[in-house]
TORTORKE-296350 format. One line per 2 residues: their letters; for each residue x, y, z of C-alpha. Coordinates in pm, 1 decimal. Example, Ala and Ser with C-alpha at 12.3 -4.5 7.8 and 13.67 -1.06 7.14 Angstrom:
BEGIN
AS> 1230.0:-450.0:780.0  1367.0:-106.0:714.0
***
This chain:
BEGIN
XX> 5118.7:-2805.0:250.8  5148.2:-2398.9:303.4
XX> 5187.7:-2405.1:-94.9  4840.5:-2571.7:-149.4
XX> 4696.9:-2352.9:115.9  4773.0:-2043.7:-14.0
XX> 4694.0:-2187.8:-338.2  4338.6:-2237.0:-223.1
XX> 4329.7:-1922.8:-93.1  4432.2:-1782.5:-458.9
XX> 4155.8:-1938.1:-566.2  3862.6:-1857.8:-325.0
XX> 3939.4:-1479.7:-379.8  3938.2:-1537.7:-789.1
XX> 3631.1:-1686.3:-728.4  3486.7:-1453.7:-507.4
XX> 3577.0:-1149.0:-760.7  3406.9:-1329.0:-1030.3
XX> 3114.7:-1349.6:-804.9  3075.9:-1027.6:-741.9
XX> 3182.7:-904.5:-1064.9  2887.2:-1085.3:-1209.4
XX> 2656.6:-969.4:-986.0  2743.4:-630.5:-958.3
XX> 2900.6:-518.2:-1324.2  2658.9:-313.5:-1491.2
XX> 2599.8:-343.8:-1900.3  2779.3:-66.5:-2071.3
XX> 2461.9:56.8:-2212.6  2332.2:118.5:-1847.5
XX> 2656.7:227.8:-1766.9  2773.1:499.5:-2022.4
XX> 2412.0:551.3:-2223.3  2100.4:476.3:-2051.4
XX> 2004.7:852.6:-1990.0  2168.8:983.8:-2283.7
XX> 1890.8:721.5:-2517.7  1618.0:822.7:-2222.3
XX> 1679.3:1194.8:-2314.5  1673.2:1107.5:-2667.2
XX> 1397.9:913.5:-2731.7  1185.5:1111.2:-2529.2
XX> 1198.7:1392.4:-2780.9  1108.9:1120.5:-3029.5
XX> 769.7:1028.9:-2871.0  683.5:1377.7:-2771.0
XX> 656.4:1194.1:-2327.5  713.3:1537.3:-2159.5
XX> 811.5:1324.4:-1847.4  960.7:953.7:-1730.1
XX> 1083.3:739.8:-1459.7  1266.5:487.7:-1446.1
XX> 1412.0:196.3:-1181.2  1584.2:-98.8:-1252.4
XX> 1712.6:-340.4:-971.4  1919.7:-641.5:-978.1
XX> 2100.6:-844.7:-770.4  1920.0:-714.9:-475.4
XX> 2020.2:-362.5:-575.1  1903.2:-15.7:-665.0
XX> 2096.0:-12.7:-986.2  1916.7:290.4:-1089.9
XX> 1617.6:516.3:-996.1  1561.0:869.7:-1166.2
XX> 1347.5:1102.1:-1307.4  1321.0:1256.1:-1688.8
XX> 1163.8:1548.9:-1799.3  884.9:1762.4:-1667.3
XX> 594.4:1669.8:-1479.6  413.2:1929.5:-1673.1
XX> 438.1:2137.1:-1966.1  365.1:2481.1:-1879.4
XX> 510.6:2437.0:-1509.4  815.4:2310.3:-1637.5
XX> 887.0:2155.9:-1311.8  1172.0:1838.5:-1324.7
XX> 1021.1:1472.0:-1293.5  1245.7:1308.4:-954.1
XX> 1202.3:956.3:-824.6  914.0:1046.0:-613.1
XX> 733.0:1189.5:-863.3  403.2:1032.7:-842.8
XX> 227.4:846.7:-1117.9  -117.2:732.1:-1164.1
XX> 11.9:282.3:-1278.4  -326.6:210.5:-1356.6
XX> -333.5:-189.4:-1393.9  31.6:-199.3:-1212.4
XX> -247.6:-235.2:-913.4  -335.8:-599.5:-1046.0
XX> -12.4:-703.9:-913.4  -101.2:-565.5:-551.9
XX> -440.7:-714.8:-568.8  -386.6:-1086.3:-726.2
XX> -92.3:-1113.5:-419.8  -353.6:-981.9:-147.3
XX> -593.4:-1263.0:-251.3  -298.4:-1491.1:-305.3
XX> -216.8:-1429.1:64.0  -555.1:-1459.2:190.5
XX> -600.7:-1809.5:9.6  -249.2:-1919.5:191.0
XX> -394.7:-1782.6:533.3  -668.9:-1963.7:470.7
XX> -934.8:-1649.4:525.3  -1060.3:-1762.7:190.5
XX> -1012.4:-2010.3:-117.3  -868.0:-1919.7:-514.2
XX> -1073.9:-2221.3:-621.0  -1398.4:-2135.2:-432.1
XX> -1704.4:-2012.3:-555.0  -1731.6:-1615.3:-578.2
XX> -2105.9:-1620.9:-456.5  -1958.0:-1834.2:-126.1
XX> -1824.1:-1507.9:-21.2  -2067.8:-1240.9:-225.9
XX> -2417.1:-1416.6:-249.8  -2510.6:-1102.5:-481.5
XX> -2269.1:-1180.4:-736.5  -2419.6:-1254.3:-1105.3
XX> -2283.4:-1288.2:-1436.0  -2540.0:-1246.2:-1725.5
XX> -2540.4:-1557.8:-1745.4  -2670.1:-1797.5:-1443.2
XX> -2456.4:-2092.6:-1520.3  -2137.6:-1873.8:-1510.9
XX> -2251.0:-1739.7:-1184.9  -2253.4:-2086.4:-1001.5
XX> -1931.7:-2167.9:-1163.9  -1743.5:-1852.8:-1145.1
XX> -1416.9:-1884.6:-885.8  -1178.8:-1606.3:-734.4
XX> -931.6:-1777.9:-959.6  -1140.5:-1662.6:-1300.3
XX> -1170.1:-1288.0:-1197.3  -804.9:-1269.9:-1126.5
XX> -711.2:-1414.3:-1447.1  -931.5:-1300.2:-1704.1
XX> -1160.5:-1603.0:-1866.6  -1523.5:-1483.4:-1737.5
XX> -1642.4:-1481.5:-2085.9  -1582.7:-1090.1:-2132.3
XX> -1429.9:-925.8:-2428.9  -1119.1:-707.8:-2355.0
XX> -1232.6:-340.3:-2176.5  -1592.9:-447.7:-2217.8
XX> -1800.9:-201.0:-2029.0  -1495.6:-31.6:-1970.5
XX> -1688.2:254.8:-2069.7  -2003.3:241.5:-1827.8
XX> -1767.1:264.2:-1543.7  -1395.3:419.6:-1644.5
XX> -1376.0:800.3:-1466.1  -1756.0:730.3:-1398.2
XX> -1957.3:825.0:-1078.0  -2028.6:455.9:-1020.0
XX> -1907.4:325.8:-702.7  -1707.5:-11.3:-690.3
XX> -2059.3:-205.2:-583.9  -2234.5:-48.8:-889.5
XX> -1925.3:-192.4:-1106.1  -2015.0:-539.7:-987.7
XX> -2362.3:-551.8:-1002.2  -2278.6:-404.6:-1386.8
XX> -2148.1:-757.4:-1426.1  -2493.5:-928.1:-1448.9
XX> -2571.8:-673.1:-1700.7  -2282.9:-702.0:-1957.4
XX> -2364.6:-966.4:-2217.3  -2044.3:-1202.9:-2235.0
XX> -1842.0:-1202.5:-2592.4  -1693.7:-1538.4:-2489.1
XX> -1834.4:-1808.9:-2312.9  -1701.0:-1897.7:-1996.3
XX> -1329.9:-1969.3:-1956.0  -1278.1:-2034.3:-2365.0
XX> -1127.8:-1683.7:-2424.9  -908.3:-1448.1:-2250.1
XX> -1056.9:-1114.4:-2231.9  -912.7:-827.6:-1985.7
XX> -1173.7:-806.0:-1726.1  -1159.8:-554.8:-1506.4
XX> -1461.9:-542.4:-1351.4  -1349.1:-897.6:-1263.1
XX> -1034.7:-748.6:-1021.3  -1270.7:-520.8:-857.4
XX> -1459.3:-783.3:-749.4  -1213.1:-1010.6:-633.2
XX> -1079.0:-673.6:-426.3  -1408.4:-685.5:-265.2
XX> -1334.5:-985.8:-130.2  -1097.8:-847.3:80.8
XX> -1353.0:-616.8:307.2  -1546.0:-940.1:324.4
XX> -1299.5:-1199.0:456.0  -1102.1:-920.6:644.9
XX> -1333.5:-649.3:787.5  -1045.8:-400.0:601.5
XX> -1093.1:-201.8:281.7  -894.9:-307.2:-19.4
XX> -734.4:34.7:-1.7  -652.2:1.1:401.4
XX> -510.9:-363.6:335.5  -281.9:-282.6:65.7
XX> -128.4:-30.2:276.3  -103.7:-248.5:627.3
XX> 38.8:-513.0:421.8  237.2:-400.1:107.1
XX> 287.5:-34.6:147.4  430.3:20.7:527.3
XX> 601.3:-323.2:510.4  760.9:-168.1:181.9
XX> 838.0:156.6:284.3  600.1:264.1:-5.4
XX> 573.0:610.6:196.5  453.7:767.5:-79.0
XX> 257.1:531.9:-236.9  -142.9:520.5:-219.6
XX> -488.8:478.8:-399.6  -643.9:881.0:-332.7
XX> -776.1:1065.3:-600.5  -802.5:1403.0:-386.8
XX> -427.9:1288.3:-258.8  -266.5:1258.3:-577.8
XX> -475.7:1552.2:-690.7  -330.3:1785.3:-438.9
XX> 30.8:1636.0:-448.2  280.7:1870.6:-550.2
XX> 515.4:1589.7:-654.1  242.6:1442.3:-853.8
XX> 287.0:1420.2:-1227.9  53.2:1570.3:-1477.6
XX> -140.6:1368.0:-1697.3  -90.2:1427.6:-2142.3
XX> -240.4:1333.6:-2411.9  -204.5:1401.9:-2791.9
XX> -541.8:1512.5:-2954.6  -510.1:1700.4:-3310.8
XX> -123.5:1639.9:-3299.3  -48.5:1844.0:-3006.3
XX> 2.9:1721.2:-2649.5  -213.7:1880.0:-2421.4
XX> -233.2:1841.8:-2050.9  -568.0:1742.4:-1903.9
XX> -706.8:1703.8:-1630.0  -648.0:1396.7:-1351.1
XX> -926.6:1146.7:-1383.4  -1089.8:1021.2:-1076.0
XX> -1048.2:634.0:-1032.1  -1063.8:559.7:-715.2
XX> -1384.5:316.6:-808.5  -1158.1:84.1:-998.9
XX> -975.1:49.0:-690.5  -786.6:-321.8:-717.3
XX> -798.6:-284.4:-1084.7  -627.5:43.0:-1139.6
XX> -598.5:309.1:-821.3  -242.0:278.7:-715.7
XX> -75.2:584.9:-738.5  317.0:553.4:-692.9
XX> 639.2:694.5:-816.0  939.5:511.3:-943.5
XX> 1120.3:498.4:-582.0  853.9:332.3:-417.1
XX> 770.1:52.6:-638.4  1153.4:-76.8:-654.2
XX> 1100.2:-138.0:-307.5  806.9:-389.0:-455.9
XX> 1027.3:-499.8:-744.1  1342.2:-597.2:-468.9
XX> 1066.0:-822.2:-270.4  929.4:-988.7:-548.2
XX> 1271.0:-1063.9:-624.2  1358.8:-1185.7:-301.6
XX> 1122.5:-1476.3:-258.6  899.6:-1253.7:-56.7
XX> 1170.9:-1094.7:174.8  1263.1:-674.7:221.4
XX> 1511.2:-549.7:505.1  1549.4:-868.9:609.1
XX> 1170.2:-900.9:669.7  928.3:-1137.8:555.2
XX> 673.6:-949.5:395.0  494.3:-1221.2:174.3
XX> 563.6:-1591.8:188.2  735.1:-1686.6:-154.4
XX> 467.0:-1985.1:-172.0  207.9:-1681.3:-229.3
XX> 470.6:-1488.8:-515.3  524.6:-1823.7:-700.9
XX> 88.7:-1885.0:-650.1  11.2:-1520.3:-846.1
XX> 264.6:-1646.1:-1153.2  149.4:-1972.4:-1237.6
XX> 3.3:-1948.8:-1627.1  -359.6:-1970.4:-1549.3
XX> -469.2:-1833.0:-1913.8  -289.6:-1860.0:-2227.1
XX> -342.0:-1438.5:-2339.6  -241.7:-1328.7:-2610.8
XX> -97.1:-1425.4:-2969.3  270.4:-1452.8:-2944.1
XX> 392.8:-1396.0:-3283.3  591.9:-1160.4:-3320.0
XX> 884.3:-1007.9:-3595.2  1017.0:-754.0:-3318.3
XX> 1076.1:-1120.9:-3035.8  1124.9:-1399.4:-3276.6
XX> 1211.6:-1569.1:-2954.4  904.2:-1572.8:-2764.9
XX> 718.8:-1863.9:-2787.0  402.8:-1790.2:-2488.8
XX> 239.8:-1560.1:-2336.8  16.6:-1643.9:-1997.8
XX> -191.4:-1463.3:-1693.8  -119.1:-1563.4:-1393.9
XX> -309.9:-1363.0:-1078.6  -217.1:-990.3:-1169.9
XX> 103.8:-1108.9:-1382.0  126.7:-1147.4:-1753.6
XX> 384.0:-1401.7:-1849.8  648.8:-1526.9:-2158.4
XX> 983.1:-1614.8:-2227.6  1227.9:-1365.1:-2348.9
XX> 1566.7:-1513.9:-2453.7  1513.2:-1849.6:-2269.0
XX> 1378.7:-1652.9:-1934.3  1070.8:-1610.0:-1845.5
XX> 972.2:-1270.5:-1775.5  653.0:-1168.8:-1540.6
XX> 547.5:-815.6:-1635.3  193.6:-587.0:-1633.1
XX> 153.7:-266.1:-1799.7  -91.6:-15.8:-1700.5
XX> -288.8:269.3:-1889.5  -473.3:576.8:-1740.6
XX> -614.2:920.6:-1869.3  -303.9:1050.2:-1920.0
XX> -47.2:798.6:-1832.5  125.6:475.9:-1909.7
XX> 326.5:234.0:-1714.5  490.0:-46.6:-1697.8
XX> 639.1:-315.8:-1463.1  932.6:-634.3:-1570.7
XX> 1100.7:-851.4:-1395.1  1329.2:-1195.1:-1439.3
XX> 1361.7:-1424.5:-1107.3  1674.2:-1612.7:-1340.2
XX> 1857.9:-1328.6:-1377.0  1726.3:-1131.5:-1077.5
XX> 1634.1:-800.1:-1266.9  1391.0:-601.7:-1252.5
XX> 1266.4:-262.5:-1444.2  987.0:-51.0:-1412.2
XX> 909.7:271.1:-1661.3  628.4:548.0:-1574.1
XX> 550.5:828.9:-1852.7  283.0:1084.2:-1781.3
XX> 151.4:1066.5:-2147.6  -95.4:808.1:-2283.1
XX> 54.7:890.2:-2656.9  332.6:644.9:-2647.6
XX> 524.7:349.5:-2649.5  861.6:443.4:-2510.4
XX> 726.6:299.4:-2167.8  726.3:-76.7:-2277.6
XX> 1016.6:-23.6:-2555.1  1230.3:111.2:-2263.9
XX> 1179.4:-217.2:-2051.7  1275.4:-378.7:-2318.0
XX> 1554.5:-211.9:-2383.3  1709.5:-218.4:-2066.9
XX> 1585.5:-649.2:-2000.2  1809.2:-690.8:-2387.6
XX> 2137.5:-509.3:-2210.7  2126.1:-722.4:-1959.9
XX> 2063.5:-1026.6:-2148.6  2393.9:-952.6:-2346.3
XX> 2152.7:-970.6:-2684.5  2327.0:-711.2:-2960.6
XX> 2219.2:-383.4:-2944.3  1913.2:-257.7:-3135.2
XX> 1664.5:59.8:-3068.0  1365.4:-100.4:-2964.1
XX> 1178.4:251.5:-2925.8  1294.5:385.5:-3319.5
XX> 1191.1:27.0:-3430.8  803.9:61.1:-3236.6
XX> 822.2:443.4:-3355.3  877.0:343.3:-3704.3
XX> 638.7:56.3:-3753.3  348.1:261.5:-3545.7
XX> 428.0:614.3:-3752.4  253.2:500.1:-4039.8
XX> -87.0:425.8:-3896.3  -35.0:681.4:-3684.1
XX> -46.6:958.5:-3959.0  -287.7:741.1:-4151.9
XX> -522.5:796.7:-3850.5  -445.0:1168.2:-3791.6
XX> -497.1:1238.4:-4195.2  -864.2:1051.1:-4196.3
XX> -942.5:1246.5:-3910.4  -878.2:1562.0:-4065.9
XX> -1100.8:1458.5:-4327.3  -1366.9:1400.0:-4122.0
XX> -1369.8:1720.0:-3902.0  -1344.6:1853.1:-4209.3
XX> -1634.6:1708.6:-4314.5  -1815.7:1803.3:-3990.0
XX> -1765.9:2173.3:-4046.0  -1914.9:2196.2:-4370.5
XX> -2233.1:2162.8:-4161.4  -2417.3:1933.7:-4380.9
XX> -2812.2:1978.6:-4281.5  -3002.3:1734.8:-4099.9
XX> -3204.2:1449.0:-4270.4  -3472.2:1565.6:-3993.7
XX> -3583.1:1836.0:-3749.9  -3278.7:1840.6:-3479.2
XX> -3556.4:1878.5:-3218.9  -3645.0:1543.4:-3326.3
XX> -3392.4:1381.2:-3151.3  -3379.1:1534.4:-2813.5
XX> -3463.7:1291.8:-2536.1  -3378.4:1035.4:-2345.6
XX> -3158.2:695.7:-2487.2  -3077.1:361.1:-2272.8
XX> -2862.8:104.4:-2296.1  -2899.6:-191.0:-2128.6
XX> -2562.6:-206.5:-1989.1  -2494.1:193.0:-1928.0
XX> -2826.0:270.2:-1870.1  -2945.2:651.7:-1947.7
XX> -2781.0:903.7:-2214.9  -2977.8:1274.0:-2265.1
XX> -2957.7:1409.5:-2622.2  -3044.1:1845.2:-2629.7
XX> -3013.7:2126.8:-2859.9  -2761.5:2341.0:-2693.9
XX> -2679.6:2665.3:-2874.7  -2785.4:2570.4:-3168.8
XX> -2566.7:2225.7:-3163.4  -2673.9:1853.7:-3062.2
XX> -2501.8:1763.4:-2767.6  -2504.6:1470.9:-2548.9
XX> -2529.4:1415.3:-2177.4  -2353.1:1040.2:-2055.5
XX> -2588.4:964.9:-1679.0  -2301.6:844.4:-1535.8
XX> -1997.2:1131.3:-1655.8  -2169.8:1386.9:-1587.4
XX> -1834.0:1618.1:-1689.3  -1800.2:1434.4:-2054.7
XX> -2021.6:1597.9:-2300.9  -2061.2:1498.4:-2640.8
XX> -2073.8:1716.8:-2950.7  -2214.2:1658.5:-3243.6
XX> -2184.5:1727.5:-3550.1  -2342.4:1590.4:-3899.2
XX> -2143.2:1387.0:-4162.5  -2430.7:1269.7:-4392.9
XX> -2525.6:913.4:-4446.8  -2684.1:938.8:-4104.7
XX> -2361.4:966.4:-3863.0  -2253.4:1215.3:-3629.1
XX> -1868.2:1289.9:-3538.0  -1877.2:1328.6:-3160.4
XX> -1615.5:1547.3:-3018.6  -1603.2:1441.3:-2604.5
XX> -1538.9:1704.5:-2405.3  -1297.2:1428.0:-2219.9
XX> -1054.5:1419.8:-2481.0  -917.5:1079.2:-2398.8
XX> -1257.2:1003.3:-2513.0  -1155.9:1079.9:-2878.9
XX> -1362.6:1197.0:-3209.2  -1569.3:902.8:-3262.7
XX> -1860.0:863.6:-3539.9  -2170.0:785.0:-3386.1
XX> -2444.1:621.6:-3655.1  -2817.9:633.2:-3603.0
XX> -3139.9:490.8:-3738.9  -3411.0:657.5:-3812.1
XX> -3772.8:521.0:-3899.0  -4058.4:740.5:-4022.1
XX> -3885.3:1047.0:-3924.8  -3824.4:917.9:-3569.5
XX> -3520.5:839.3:-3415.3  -3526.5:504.2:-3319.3
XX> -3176.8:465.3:-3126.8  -2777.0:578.9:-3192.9
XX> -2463.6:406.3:-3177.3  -2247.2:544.7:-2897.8
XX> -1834.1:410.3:-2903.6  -1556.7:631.0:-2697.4
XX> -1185.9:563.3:-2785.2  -1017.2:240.1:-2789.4
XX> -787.9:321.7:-2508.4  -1120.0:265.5:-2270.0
XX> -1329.7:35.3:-2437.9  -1341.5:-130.9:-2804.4
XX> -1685.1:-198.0:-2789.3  -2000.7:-7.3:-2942.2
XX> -2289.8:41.9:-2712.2  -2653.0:93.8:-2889.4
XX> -2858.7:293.7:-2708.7  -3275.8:283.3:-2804.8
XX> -3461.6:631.1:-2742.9  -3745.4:658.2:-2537.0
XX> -4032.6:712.5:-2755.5  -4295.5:924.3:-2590.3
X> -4628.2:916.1:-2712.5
***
């Protein structure tokens, strides 16, 4: 009898040490060469600075800064190093409504004009049918980043944003097509004020950022300006990374205003890992985590040579979806002047990984998740980044060489087909509204109502365009056609850089008499 005892006992402690030596062994690539590939491939993609957390098993497995958090300062990225995660917020606002529907202060499935009477869509029948549900999962009829660029960095306040909805003339109609909305997140962060008599911005930090220990974490412009920990945004323009300046966004609020650092949003990772729990504390119900990732839009196409193994991808409420090696991974990436983030994580295998770079020129963020989900995942080693770097290098300098050609072009300074005083005045848009055009120094140069500290210059290309170089360099060097009708000009063709809107906006001049 004391042989089968200690028997047993032999094998509850085997057991035991395989339990925790699954849970706790690291891959070897975490191990022995995560910061040695960091290191690496951040030379490759020209990201000045990174950082990176992964948890799993209810762990801090890793949390550190790369790099700089500026390139003439020099000074070292740490794990408090703040970031602007752009549409990381999504996450923060999709669970805020999520909790409000399970508290019962308001419905998903209810009717956005029960709450805001002055909500419109352009189109009336939209309006009436129009739920919380569609703006927090992006199938209100609008194209992806559509009139993005009335209100990105703009002086519009969040209000202004939502009455801009009844303006925008849908690409889809309503619910058919997934198109990133998000005007549509603003809104539904509106909501909150409404139901709650708190600010978006004062309810994410009662109920996500305190009960986190976030203590760093916020949604200040001025704040994260004036941070000394705070990273500075980079961007490539003419092959050279610049630094420029923060952009205020602080009116995209629950679509994009979270500013956080790598330390801080583990905290968020370990909770949605643990069904809602932190230190022991309930902080959300897991009802309301499991509510914000049911598939509630099918997004985007899914084929793919780099995952041969993914097979869907879905939008929940402020969580993208898909399977990745038989799990399925919720993730959301964000994108601001400057920056570029990203957020991961696997319930199954109890993982998460977050990567924050403070340049918009790159892809390292999302090839770095990647990298890090695959070592875990026990799939054979690849580089993920070299294989994105190589496939994107091509257009890339495909891009960069046309460009040359047409600055090129612009400083041959090809004469006007009419008197440049003849087309100084004022241009609307439906959408935007108001856009100045003036001789300034002897150049065309135009005034945006609504960025006041972007200013366009132009410059002739024949066959009646205009290369406009922003002033906002995130903005890009786009070509900006225009009519012209018995030597008047009738309107011009205004488009900023993908990264803020694909769209082309026509605005008519004001003929005056």
């Amino acid at each position: 009898m004391k042989k089968i005892f200690n028997y047993t006992l032999l094998l509850g402690s085997l057991f035991l040490l395989l339990v925790q030596t699954k849970t706790y062994a690291q891959p070897a690539f975490i191990k022995d060469s995560l910061s040695t590939f960091i290191e690496r491939e951040m030379a490759r993609w020209q990201v000045p600075g990174l950082a990176i957390a992964i948890v799993k098993d209810g762990k801090i497995v890793h949390c550190q800064g790369y790099g700089v958090k500026d390139i003439q300062t020099k000074e070292k990225v740490d794990e408090y190093s703040l970031f602007q995660i752009a549409s990381n917020s999504k996450a923060f606002t999709g669970t805020a409504i999520a909790l409000l529907d399970y508290q019962k202060k308001l419905s998903l499935d209810e009717k956005v004009t029960t709450y805001m009477p002055s909500f419109k869509l352009y189109e009336p029948t939209s309006t009436q049918l129009c739920t919380v549900r569609d703006l927090l999962c992006h199938r209100i009829g609008h194209g992806t980043f559509q009139g993005d660029f009335l209100n990105w960095g703009s002086t519009l306040s969040r209000a202004d944003i939502i009455a801009g909805m009844g303006r925008t003339v849908p690409k889809y109609d309503f619910r058919y097509k997934y198109g990133y909305c998000n005007a549509g997140f603003i809104t539904a962060g509106e909501l909150i004020p409404i139901v709650t008599g708190m600010s978006w911005d004062a309810y994410l930090d009662q109920t996500f950022f305190k009960p986190l220990q976030m203590k760093h974490t916020h949604t200040s412009y001025e704040l994260m300006k004036n941070d000394k920990n705070a990273c500075t945004p980079h961007t490539m323009y003419l092959n050279k990374l610049q630094t420029i300046p923060l952009t205020n966004i602080e009116n995209m609020g629950p679509s994009a205003s979270i500013n956080s650092c790598a330390a801080d949003m583990a905290n968020w990772l370990l909770m949605q890992l643990n069904k809602g729990q932190f230190n022991n504390m309930e902080v959300v119900p897991n009802k309301v985590l499991l509510e914000t990732r049911k598939s509630n839009m099918i997004s985007n196409d899914v084929s793919s040579k780099i995952f041969p193994s993914k097979h869907f991808v879905t939008y929940g409420l402020g969580w993208q979806s898909y399977d990745y090696e038989g799990k399925r991974v919720f993730e959301h990436s964000g994108g601001a002047n400057g920056f570029v983030t990203k957020t991961e994580y696997i319930p199954e295998e109890n993982l998460g990984v977050l990567v924050y770079t403070n340049s918009d020129a790159n892809s390292l963020y999302d090839a770095l998740v990647k990298q890090v989900l695959e070592a875990y995942l026990n799939v054979p080693y690849r580089n993920i980044s070299e294989i994105y770097f190589n496939r994107t290098k091509p257009f890339n300098e495909q891009e960069a060489k046309d460009l040359d050609s047409l600055i090129a072009l612009s400083n041959k300074k090809m004469p006007l087909p009419i008197n440049a005083k003849n087309f100084e005045g004022t241009y609307n848009n439906s959408l935007y509204g108001e856009m100045n055009v003036q001789v300034e120094k002897g150049k065309l140069v135009l005034h945006l109502s609504h960025h006041p500290n972007n200013i366009g210059t132009l410059k002739y290309i024949g066959n009646n365009q205009f290369l406009c170089f922003y002033s906002d360099i995130t903005c890009g060097i786009e070509i900006l056609p225009f009519t012209i009708e018995d030597n008047k000009v009738k309107s011009i063709e205004v488009k900023v850089a993908d990264f803020i809107d694909y769209e082309r906006y026509l605005f008519l001049k004001q003929q005056v008499e």
